[in-house]
MMTF fields as JSON, N, C-alpha, C and O atoms, coordinates in Angstrom:
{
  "mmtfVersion": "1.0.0",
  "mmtfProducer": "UNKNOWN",
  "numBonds": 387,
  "numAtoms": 388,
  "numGroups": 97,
  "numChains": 1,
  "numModels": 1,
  "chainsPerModel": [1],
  "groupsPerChain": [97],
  "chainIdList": ["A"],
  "bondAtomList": [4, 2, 8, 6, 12, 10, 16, 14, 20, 18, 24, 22, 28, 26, 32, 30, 36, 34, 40, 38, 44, 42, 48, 46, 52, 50, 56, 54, 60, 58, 64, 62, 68, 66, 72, 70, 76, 74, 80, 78, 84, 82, 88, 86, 92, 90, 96, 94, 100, 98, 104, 102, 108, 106, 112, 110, 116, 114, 120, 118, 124, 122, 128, 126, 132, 130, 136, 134, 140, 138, 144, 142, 148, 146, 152, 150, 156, 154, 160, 158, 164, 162, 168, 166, 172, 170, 176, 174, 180, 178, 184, 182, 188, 186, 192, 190, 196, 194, 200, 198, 204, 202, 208, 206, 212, 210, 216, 214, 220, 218, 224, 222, 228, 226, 232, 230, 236, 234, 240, 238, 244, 242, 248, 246, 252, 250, 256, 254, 260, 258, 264, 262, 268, 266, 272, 270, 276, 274, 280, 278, 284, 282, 288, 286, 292, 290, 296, 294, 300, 298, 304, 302, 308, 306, 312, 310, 316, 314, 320, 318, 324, 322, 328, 326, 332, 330, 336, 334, 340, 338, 344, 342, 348, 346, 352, 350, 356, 354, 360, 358, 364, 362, 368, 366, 372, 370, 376, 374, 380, 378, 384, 382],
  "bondOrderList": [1, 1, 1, 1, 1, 1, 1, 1, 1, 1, 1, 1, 1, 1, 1, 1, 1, 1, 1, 1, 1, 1, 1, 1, 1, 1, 1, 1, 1, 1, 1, 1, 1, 1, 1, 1, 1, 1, 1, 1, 1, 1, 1, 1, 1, 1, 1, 1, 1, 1, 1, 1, 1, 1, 1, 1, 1, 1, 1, 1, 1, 1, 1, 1, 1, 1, 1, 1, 1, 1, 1, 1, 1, 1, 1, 1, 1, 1, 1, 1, 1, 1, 1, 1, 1, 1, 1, 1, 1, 1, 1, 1, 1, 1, 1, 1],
  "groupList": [{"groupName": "UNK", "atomNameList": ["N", "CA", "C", "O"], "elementList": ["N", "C", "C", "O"], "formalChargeList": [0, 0, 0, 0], "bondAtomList": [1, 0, 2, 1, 3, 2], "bondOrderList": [1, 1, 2], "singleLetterCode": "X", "chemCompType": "L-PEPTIDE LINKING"}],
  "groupTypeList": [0, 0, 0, 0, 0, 0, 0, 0, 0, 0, 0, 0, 0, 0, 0, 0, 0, 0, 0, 0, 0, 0, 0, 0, 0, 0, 0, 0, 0, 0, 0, 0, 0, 0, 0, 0, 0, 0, 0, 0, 0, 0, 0, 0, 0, 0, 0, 0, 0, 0, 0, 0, 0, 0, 0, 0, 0, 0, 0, 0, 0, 0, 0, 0, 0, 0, 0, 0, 0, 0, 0, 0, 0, 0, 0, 0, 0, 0, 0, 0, 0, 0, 0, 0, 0, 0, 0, 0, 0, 0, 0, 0, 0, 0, 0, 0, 0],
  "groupIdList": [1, 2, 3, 4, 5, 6, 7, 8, 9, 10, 11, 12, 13, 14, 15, 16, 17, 18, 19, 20, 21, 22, 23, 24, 25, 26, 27, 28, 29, 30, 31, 32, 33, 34, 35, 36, 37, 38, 39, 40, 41, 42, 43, 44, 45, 46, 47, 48, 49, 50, 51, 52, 53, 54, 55, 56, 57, 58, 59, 60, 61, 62, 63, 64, 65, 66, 67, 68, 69, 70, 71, 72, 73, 74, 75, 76, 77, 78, 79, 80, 81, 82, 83, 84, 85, 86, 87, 88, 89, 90, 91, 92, 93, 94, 95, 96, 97],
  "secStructList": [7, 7, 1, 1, 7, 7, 7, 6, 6, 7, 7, 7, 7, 7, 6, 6, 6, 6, 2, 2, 2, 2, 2, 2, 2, 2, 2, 2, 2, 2, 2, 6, 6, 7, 7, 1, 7, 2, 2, 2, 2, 2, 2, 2, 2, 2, 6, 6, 7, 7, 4, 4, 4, 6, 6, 6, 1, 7, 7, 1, 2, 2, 2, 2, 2, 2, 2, 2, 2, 2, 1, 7, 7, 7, 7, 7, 7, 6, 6, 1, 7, 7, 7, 1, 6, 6, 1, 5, 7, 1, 1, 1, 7, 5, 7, 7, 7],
  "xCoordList": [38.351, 38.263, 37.91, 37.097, 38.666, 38.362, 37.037, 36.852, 36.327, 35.381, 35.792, 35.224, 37.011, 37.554, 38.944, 39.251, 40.377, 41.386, 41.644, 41.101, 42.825, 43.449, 44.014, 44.718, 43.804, 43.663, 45.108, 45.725, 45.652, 47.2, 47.426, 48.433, 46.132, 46.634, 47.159, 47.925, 46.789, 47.195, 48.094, 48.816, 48.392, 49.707, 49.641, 48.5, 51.006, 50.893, 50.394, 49.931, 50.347, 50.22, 51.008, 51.875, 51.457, 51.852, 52.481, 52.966, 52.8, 52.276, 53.08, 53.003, 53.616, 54.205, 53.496, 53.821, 52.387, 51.547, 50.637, 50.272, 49.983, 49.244, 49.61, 48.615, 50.862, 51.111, 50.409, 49.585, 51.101, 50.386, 48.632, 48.184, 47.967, 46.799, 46.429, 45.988, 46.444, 46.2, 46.734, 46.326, 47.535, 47.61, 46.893, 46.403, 46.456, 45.265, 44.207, 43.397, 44.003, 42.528, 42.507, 41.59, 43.274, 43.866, 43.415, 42.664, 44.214, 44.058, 42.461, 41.9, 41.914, 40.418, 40.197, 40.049, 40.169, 39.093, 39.7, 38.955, 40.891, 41.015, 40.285, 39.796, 40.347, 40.219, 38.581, 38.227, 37.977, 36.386, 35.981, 34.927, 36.643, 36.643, 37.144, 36.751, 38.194, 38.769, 39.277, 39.98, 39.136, 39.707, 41.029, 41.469, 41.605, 43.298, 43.481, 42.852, 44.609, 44.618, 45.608, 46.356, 44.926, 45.6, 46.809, 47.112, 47.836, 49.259, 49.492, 50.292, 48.787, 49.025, 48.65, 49.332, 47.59, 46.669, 47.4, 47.389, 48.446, 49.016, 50.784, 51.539, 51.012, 52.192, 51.94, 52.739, 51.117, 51.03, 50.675, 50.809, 50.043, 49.757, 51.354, 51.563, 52.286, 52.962, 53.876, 54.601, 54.192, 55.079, 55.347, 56.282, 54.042, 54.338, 54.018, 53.657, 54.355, 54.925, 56.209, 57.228, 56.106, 57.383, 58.136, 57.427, 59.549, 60.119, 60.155, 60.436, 59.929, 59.685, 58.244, 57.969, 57.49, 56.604, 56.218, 55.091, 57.364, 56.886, 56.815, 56.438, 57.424, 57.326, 55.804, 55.129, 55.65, 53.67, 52.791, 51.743, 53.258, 52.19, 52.1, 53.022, 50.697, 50.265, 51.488, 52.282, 51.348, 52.012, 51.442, 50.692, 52.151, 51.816, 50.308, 49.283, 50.564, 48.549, 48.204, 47.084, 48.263, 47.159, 46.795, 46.26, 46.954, 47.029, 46.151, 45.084, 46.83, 45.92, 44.629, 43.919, 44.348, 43.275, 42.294, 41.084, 42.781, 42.171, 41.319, 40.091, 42.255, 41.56, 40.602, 39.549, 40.774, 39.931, 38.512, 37.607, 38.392, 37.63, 36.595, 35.389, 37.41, 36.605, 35.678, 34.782, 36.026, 35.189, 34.061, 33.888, 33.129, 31.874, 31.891, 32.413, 31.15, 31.428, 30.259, 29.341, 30.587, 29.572, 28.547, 29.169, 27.472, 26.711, 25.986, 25.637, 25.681, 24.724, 23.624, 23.079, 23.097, 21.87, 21.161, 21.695, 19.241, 18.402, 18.453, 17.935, 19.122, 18.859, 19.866, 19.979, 20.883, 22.224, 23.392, 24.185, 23.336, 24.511, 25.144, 24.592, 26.605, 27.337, 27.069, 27.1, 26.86, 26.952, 27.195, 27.573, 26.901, 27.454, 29.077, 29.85, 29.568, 30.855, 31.664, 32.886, 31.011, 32.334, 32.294, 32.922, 31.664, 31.239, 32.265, 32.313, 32.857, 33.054, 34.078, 34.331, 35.509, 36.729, 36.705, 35.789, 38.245, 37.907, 37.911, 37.185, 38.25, 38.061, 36.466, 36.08, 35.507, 34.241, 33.541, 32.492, 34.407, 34.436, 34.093, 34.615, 33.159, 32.892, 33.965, 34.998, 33.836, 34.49, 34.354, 33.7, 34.848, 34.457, 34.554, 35.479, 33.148, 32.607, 32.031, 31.447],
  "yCoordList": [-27.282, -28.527, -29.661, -29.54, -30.886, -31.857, -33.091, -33.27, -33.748, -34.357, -35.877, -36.432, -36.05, -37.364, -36.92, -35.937, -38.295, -37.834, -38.761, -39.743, -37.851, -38.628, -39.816, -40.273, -40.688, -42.068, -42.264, -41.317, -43.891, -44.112, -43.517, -42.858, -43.888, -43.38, -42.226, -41.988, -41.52, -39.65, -39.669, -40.261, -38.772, -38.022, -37.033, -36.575, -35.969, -35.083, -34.811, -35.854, -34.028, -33.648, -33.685, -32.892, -34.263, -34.264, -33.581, -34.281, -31.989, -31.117, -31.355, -30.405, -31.965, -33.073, -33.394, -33.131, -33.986, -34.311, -33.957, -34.712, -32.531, -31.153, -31.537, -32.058, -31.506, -30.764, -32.266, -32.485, -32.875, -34.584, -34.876, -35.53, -34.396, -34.4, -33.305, -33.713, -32.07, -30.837, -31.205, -30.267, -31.978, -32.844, -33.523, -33.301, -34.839, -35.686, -34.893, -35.301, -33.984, -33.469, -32.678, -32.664, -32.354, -31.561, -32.318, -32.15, -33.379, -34.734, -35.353, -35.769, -35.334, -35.48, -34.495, -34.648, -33.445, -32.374, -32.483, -32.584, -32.449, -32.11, -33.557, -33.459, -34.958, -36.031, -36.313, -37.166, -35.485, -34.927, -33.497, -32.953, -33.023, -32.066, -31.793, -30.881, -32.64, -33.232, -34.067, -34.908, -34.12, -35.681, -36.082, -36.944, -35.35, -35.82, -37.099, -37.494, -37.732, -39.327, -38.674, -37.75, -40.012, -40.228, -39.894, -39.082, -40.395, -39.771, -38.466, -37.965, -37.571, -36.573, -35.507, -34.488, -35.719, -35.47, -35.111, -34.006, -36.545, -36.609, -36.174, -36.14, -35.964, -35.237, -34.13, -33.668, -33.315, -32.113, -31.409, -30.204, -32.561, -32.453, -32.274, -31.266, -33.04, -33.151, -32.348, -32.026, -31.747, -30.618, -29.122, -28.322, -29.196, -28.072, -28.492, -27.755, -30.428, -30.806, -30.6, -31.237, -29.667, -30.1, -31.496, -32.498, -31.647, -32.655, -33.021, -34.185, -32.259, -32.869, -33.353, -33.263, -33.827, -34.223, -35.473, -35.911, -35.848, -37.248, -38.394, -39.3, -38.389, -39.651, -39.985, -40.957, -38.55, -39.091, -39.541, -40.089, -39.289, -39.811, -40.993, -41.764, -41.346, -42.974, -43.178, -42.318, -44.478, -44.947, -43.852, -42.883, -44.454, -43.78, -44.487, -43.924, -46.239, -47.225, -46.59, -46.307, -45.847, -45.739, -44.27, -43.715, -43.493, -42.073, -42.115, -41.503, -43.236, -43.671, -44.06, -43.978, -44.678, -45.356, -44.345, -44.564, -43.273, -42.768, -41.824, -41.753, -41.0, -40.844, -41.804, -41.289, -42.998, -43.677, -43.967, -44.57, -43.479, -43.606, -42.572, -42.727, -41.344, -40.426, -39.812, -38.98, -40.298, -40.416, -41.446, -42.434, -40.435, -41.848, -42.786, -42.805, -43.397, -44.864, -44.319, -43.54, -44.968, -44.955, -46.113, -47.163, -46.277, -47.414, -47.496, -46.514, -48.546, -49.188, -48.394, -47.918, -48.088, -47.507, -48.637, -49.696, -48.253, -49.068, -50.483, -51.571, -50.17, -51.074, -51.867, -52.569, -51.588, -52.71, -52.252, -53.022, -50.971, -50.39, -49.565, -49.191, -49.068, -48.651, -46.663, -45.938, -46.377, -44.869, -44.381, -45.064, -42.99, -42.033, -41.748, -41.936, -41.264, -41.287, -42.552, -42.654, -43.251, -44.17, -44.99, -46.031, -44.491, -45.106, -43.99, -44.333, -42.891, -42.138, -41.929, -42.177, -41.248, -41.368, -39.511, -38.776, -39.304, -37.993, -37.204, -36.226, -37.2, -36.508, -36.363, -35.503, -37.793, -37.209, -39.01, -39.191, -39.586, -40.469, -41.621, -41.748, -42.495, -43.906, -44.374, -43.925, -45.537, -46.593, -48.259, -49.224, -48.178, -49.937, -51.021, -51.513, -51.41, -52.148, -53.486, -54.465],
  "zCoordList": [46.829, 47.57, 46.601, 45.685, 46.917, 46.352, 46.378, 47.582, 45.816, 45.455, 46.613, 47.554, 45.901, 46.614, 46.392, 45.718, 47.457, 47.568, 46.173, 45.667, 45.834, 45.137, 44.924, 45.825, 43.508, 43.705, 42.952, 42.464, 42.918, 43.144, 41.559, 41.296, 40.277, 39.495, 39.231, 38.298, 39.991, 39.341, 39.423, 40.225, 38.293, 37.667, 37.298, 37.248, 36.747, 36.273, 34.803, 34.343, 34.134, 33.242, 32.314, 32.681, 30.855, 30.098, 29.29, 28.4, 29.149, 28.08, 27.026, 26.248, 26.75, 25.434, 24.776, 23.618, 24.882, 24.539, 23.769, 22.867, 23.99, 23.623, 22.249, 21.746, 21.191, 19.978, 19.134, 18.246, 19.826, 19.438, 19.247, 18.305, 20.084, 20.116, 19.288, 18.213, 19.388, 18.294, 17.351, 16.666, 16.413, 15.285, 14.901, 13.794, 15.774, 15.561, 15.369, 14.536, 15.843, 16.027, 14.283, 13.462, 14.237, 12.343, 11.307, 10.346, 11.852, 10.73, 10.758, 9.744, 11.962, 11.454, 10.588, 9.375, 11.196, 10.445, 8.823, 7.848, 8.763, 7.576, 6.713, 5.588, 7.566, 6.985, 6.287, 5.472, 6.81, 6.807, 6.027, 6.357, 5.214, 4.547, 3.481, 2.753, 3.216, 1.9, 1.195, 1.757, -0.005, -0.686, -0.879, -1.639, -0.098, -0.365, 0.413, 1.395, -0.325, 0.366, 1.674, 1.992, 2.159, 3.775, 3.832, 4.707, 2.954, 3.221, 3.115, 3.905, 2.029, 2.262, 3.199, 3.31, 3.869, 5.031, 5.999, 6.54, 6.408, 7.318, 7.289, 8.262, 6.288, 6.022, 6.216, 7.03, 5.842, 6.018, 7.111, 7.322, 8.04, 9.547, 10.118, 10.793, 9.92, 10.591, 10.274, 11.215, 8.941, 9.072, 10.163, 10.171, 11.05, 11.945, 13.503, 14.42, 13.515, 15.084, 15.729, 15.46, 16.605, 17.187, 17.245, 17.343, 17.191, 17.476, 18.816, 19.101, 19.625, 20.64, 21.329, 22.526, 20.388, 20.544, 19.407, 19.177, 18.849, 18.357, 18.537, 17.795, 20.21, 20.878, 21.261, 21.602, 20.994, 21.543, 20.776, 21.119, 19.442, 18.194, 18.255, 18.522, 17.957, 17.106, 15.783, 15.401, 15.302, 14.1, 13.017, 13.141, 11.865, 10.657, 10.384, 9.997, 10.792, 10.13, 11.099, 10.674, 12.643, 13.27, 12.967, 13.927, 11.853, 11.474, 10.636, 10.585, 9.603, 8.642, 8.43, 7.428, 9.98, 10.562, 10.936, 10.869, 11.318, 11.791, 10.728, 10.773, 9.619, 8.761, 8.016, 7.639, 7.766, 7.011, 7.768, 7.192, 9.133, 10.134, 9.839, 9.646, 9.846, 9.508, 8.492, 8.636, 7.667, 6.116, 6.406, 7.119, 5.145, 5.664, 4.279, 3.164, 4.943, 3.593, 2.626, 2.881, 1.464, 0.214, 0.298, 0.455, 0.26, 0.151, -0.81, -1.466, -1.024, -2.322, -2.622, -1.626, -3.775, -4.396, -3.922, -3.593, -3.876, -3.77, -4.831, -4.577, -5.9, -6.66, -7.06, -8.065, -5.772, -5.709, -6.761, -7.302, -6.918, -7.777, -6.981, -5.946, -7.371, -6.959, -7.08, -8.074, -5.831, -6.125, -7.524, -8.476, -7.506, -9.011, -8.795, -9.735, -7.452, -7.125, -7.242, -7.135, -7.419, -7.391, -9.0, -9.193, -9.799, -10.935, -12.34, -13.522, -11.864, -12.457, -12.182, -11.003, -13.235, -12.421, -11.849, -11.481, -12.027, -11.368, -12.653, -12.47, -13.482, -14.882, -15.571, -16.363, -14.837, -15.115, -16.471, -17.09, -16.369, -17.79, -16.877, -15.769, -17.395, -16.648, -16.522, -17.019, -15.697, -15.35, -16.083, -15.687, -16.742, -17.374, -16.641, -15.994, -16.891, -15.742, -16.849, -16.382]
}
């Protein structure tokens, strides 16, 4: 039994949708667990969507967005310098500053 009747919005269910969202949800996690840039993140997300489910995706910036969302930001040392991560390249050698 129902709570209340159904209101004008309801609709059915989507299930198109599903592969679209279990993508997004990929692309966080993965966007939060490793340092690969956003494009590749999301390429690799998308190699195992169905085609019939790409009418449901966000854009490629709102993919992008979303990873860059998910990462946390670097902030300033107490003493107004730039993190150790971001001062160093990836080989390990300063940055000339």
């Amino acid at each position: 039994k129902f709570m209340s009747d159904p209101t004008p919005h309801s609709h059915a269910s989507n299930p198109e949708r599903i592969p679209a969202v279990e993508i997004k949800n990929d692309i966080k996690i993965k966007a939060t667990t490793s340092n690969e840039a956003a494009s590749s993140i999301i390429q690799s997300s998308l190699r195992s969507l169905p085609l019939t489910a790409v009418s449901s995706l966000p854009s490629s910036d709102s993919l992008a967005r979303t990873v860059r969302r998910q990462r946390p930001t670097l902030s300033l040392t107490s003493s107004s310098q730039l993190p150790i991560e971001l001062r160093k390249t990836d080989r390990g050698d300063d940055f000339i500053l």
